[in-house]
C-alpha atoms as a printed R data frame, in Angstrom:
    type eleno elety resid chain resno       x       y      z
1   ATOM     1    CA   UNK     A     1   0.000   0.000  0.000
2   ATOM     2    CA   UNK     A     2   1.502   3.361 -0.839
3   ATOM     3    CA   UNK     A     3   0.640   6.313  1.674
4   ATOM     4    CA   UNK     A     4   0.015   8.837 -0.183
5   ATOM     5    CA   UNK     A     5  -3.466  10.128 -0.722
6   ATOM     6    CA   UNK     A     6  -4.605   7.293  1.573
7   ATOM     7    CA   UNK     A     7  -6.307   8.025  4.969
8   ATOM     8    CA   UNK     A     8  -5.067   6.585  8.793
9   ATOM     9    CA   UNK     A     9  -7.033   6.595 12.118
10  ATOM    10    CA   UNK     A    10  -3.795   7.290 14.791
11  ATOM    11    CA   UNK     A    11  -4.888   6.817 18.307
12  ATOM    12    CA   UNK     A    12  -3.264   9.081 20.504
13  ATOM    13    CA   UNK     A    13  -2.352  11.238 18.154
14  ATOM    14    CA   UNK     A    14  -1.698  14.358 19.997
15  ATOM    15    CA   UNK     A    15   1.316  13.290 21.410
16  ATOM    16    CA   UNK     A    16   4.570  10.956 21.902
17  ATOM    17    CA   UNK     A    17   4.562   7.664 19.389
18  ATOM    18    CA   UNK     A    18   0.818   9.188 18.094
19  ATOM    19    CA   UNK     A    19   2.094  12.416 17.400
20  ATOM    20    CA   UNK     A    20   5.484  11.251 15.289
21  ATOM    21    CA   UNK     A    21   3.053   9.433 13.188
22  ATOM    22    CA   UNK     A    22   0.780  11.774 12.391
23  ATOM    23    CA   UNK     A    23   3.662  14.028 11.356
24  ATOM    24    CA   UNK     A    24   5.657  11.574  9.385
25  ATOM    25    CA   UNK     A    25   2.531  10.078  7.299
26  ATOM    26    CA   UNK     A    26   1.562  13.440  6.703
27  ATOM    27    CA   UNK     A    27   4.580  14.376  5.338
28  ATOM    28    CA   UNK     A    28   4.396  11.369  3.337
29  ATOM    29    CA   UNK     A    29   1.116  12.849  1.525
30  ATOM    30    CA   UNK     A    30  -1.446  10.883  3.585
31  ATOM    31    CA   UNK     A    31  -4.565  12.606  5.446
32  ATOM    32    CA   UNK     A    32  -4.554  11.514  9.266
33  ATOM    33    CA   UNK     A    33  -7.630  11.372 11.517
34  ATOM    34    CA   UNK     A    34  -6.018  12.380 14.970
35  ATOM    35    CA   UNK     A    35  -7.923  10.460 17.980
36  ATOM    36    CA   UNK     A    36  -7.028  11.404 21.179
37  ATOM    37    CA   UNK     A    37  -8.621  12.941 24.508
38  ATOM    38    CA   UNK     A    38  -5.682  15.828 24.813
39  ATOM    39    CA   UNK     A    39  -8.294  18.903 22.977
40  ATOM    40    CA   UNK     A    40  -5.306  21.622 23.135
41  ATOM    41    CA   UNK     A    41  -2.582  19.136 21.555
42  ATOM    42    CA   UNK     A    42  -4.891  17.609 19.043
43  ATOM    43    CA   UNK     A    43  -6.361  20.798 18.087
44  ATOM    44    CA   UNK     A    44  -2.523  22.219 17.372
45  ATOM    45    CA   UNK     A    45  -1.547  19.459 15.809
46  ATOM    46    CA   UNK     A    46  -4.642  19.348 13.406
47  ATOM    47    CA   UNK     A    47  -4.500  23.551 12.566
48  ATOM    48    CA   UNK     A    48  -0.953  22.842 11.736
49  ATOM    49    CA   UNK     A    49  -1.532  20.330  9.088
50  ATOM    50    CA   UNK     A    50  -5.015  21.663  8.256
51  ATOM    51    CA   UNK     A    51  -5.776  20.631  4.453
52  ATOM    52    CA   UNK     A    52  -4.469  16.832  5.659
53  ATOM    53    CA   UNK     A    53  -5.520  16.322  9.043
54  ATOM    54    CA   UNK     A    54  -8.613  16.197 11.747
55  ATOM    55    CA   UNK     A    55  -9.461  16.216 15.296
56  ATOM    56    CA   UNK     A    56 -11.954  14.049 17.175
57  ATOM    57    CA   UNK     A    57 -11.927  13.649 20.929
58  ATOM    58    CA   UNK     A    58 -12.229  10.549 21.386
59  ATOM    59    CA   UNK     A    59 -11.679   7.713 24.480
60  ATOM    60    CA   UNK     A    60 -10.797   4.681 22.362
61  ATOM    61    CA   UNK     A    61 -12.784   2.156 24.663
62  ATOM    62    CA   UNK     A    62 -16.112   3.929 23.403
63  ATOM    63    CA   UNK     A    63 -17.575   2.823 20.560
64  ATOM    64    CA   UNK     A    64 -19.587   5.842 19.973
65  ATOM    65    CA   UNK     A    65 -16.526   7.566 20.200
66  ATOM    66    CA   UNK     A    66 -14.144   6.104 17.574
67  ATOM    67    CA   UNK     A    67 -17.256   5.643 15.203
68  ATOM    68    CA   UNK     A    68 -17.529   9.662 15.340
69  ATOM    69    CA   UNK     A    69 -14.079   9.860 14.684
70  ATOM    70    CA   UNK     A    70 -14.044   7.262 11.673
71  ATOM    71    CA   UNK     A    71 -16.949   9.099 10.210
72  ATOM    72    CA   UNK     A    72 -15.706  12.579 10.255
73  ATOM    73    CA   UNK     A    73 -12.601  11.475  9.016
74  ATOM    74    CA   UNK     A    74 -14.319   9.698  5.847
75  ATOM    75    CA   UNK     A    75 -17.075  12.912  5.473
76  ATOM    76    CA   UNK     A    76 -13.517  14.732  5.405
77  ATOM    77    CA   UNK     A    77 -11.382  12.191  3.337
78  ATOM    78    CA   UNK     A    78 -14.128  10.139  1.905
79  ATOM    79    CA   UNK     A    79 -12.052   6.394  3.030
80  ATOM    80    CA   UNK     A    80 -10.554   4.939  5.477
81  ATOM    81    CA   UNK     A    81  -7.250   3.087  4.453
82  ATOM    82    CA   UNK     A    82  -6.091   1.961  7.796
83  ATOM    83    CA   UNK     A    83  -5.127   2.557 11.612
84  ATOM    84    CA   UNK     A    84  -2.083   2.700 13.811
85  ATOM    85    CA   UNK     A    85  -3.525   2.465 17.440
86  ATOM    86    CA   UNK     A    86  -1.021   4.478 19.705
87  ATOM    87    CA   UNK     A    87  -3.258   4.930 22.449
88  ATOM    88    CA   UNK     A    88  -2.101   3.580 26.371
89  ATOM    89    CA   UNK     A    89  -1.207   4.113 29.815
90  ATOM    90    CA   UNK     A    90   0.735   2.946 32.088
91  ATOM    91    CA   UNK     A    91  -0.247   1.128 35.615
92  ATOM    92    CA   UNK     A    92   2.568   0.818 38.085
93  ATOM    93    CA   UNK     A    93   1.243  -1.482 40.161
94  ATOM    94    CA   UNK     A    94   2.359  -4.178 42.437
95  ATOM    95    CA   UNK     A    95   0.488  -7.476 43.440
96  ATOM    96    CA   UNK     A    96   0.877  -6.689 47.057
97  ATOM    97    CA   UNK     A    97   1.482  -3.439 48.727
98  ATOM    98    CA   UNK     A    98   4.219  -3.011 51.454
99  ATOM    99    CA   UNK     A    99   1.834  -4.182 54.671
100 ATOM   100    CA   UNK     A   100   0.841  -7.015 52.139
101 ATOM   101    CA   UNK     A   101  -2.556  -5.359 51.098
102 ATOM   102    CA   UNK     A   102  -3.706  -6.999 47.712
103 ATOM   103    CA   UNK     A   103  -3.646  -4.742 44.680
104 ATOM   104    CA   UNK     A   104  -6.712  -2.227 43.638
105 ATOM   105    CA   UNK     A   105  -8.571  -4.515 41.164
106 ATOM   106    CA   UNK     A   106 -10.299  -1.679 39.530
107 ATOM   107    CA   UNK     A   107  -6.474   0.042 38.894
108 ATOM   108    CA   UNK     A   108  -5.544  -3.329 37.287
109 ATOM   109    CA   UNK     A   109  -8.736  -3.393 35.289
110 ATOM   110    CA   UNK     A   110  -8.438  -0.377 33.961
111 ATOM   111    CA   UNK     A   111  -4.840  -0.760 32.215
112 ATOM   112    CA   UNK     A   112  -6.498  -3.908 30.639
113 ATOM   113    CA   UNK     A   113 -10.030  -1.708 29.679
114 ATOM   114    CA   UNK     A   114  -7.899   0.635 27.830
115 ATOM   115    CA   UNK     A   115  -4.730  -0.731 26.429
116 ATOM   116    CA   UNK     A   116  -6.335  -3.973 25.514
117 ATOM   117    CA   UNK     A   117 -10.278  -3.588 24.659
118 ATOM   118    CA   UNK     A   118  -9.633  -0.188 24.001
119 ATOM   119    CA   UNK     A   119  -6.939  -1.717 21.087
120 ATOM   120    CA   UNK     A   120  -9.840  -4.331 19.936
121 ATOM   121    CA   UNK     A   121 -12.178  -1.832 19.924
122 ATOM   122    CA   UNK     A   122 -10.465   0.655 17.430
123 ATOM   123    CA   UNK     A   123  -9.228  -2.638 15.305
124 ATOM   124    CA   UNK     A   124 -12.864  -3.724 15.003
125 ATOM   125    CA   UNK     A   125 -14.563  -0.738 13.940
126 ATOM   126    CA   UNK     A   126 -11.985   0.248 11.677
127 ATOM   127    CA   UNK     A   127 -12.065  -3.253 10.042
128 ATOM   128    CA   UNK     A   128 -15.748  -2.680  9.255
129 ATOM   129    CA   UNK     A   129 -15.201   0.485  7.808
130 ATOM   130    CA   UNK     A   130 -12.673  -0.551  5.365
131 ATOM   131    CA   UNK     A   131 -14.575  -3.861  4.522
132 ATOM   132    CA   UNK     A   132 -17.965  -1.568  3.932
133 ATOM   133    CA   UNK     A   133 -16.024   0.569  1.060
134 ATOM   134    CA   UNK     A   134 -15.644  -2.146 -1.080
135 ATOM   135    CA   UNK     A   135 -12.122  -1.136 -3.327
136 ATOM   136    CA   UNK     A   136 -10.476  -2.656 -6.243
137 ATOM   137    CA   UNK     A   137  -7.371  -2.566 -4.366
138 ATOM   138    CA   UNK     A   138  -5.157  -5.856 -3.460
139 ATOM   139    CA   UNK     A   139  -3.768  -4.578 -0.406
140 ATOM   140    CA   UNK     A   140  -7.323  -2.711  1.107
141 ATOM   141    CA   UNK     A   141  -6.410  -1.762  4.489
142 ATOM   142    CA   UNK     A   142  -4.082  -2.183  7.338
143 ATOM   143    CA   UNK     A   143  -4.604  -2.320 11.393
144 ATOM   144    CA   UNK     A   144  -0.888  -1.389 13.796
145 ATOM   145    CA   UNK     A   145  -1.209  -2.311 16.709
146 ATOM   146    CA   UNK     A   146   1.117  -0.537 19.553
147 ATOM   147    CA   UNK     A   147   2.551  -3.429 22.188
148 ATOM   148    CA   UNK     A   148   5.572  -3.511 24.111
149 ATOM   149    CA   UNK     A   149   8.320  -5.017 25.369
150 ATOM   150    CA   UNK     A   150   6.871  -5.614 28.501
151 ATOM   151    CA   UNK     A   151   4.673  -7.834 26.986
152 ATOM   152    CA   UNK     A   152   7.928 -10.042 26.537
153 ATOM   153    CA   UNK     A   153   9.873  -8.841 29.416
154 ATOM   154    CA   UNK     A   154   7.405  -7.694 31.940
155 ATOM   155    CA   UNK     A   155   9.537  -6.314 35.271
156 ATOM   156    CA   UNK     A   156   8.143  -5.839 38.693
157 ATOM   157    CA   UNK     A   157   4.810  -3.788 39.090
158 ATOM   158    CA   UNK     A   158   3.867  -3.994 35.661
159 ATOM   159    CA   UNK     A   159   1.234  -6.507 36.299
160 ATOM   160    CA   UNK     A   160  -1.727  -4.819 34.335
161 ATOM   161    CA   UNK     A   161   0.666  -3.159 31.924
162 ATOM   162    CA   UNK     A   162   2.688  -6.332 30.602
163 ATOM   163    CA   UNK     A   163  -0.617  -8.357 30.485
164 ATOM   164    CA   UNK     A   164  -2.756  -5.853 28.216
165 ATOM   165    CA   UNK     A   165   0.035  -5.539 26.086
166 ATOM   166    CA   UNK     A   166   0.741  -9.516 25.785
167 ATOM   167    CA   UNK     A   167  -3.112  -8.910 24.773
168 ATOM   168    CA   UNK     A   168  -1.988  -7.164 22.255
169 ATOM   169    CA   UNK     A   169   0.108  -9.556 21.094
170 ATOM   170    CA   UNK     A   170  -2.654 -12.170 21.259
171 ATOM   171    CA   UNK     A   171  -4.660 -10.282 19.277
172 ATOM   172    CA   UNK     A   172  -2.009 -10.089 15.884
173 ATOM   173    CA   UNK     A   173  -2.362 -14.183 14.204
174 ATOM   174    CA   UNK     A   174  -5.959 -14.420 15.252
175 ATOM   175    CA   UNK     A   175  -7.010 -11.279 13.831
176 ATOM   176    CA   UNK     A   176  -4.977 -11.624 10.405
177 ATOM   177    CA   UNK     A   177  -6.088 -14.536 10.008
178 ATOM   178    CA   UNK     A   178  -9.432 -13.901 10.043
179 ATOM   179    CA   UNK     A   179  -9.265 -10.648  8.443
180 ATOM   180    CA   UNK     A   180  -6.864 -11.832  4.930
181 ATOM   181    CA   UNK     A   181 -10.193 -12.685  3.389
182 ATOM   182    CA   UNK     A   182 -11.022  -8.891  2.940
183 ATOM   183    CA   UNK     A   183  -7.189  -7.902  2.135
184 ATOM   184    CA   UNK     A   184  -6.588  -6.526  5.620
185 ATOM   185    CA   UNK     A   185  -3.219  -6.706  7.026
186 ATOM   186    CA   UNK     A   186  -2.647  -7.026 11.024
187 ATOM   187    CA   UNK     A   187   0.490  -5.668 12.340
188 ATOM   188    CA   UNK     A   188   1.893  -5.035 16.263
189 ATOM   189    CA   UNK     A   189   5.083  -2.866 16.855
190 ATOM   190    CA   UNK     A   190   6.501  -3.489 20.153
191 ATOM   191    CA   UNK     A   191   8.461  -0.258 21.077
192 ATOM   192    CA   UNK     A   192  11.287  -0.796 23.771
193 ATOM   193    CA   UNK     A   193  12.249   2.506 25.670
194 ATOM   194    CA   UNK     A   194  11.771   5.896 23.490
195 ATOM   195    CA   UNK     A   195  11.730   9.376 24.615
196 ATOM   196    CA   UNK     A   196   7.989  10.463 24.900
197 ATOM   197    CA   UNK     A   197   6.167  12.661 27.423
198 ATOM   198    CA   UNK     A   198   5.645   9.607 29.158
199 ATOM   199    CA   UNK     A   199   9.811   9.333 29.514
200 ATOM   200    CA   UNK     A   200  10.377  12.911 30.552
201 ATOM   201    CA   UNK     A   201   7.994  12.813 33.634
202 ATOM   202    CA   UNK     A   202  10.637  10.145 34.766
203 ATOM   203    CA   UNK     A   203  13.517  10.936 37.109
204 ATOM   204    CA   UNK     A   204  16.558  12.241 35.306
205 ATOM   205    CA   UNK     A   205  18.643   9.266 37.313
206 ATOM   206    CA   UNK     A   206  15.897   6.560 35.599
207 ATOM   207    CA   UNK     A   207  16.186   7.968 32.142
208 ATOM   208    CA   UNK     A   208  19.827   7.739 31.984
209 ATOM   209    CA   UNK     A   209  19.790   4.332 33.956
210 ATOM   210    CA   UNK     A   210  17.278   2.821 30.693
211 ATOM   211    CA   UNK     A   211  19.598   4.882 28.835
212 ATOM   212    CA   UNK     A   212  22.403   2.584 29.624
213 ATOM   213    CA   UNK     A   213  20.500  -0.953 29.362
214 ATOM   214    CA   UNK     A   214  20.217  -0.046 25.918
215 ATOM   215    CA   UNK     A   215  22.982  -2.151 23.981
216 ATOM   216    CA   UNK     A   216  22.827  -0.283 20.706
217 ATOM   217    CA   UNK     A   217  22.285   2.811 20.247
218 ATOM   218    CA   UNK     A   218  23.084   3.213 23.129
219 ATOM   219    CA   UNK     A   219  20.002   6.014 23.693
220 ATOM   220    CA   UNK     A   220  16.138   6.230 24.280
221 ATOM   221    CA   UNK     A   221  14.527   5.597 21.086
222 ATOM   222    CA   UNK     A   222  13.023   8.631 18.755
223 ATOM   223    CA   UNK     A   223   9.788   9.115 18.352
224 ATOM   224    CA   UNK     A   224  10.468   9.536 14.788
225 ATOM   225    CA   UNK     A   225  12.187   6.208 14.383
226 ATOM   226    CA   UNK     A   226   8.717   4.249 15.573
227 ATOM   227    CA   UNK     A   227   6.813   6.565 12.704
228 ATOM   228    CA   UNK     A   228   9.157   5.250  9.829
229 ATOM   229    CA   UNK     A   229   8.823   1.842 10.947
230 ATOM   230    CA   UNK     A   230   5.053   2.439 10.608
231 ATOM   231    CA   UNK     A   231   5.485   3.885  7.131
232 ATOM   232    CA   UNK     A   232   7.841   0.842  6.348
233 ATOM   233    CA   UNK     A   233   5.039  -1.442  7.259
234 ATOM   234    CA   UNK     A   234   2.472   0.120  5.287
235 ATOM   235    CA   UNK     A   235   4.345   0.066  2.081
236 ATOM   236    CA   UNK     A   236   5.540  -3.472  2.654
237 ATOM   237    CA   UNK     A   237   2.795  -5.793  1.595
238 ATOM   238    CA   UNK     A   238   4.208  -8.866  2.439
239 ATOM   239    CA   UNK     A   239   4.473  -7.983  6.047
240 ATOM   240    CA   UNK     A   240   1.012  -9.617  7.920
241 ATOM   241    CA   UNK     A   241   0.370 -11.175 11.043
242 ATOM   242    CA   UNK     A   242   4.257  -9.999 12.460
243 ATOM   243    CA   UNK     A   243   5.318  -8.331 15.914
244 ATOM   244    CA   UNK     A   244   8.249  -6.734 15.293
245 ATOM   245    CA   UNK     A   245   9.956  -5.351 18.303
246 ATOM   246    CA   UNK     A   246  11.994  -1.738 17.787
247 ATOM   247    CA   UNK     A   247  14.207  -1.759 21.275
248 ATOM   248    CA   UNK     A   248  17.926  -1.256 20.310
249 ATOM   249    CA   UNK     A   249  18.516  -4.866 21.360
250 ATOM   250    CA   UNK     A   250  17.068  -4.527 25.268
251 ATOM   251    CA   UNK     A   251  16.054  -7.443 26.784
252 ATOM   252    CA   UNK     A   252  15.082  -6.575 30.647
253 ATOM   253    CA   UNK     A   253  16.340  -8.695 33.136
């Protein structure tokens, strides 16, 4: 699939991982739906690539909500051509507090409402969209996913965190599978550690100490370096059904 001229849904778009995309398939000639709850960033980011780009609010575990956004991107762009679901927090969270006290449920719950079902939820409505327009096209539409490496190397108190994103994982064979019959490629990236807003609310001490655990480059990953790998993937037919992992060689102990 080429990019340009063709329209992407990125989910948490306003910012971080979300935000590089938007720019780089943008400047790539594609229009970009950005869907994100941040008003002010989405908003600035939308005005500055007016002719190419929308904003819609949007909390990706509503349905009502990423419909809106998929339909005023199409009344905009008239198709839909894909998605690259950014969208995610993080839950630090241990199974047991200090005294022993068992975790909040409703704290796990949520990392797994949002990062997880939230993830399903944009992959299945965009699916329908792009299976409703009916194209000519070989290569119709494509769904990225946004993992992690905690899904694969899941350190202390990321209970919730590493198992929504090993959801996310789950989610990549089942879902190409089912979905090559309308020409619909599944993809998951699985970002190691990059510097996004998320990053620079950490410690100076912690950023230079995951810094360091980085074999080579020996840095936090770019922002910019996740959205090529995105536009790599998009023009890359033959790539379906693959997590590919962009870390700089970290494994966590």
């Amino acid at each position: 699939m080429q990019i340009k001229n063709k329209t992407f849904l990125v989910t948490g778009g306003a910012s971080g991982l979300g935000e590089a995309t938007v720019r780089y398939l943008v400047g790539q000639g594609a229009n970009a739906i950005i869907a994100d709850l941040n008003e002010e960033a989405g908003n600035k980011l939308a005005n500055e690539f007016s002719e190419n780009t929308i904003f819609a609010k949007c909390d990706i575990t509503s349905e009502e909500a990423v419909q809106a956004a998929i339909e005023a991107g199409v009344a905009k762009f008239s198709s839909l051509n894909g998605s690259i679901n950014c969208a995610g927090i993080v839950v630090v969270q241990k199974l047991l507090d200090r005294e022993g006290n068992p975790a909040d449920l409703a704290k796990f719950s949520k990392g797994i409402e949002i990062n997880l079902v939230g993830t399903f939820n944009v992959a299945r409505l965009v699916a329908a969209q792009i299976v409703k327009q009916q194209t000519d096209e070989e290569d119709k539409g494509i769904i990225i996913n946004t993992a992690s490496i905690a899904a694969f190397d899941g350190q202390v108190g990321q209970g919730s965190y590493s198992a929504s994103k090993s959801g996310v994982v789950g989610l990549n064979l089942p879902l190409a599978r089912e979905l090559a019959r309308y020409g619909i490629r599944i993809m998951t990236i699985a970002p190691g550690v990059f510097a996004t807003p998320m990053m620079a609310s950490l410690p100076e001490a912690a950023r230079t100490s995951l810094e360091a655990s980085v074999p080579y480059p020996k840095r936090l990953g770019q922002p910019n370096e996740f959205a090529k790998l995105v536009g790599q993937i998009i023009e890359n037919a033959y790539l379906n059904a693959e997590v590919i992992r962009i870390d700089g060689a970290i494994r966590m102990a």
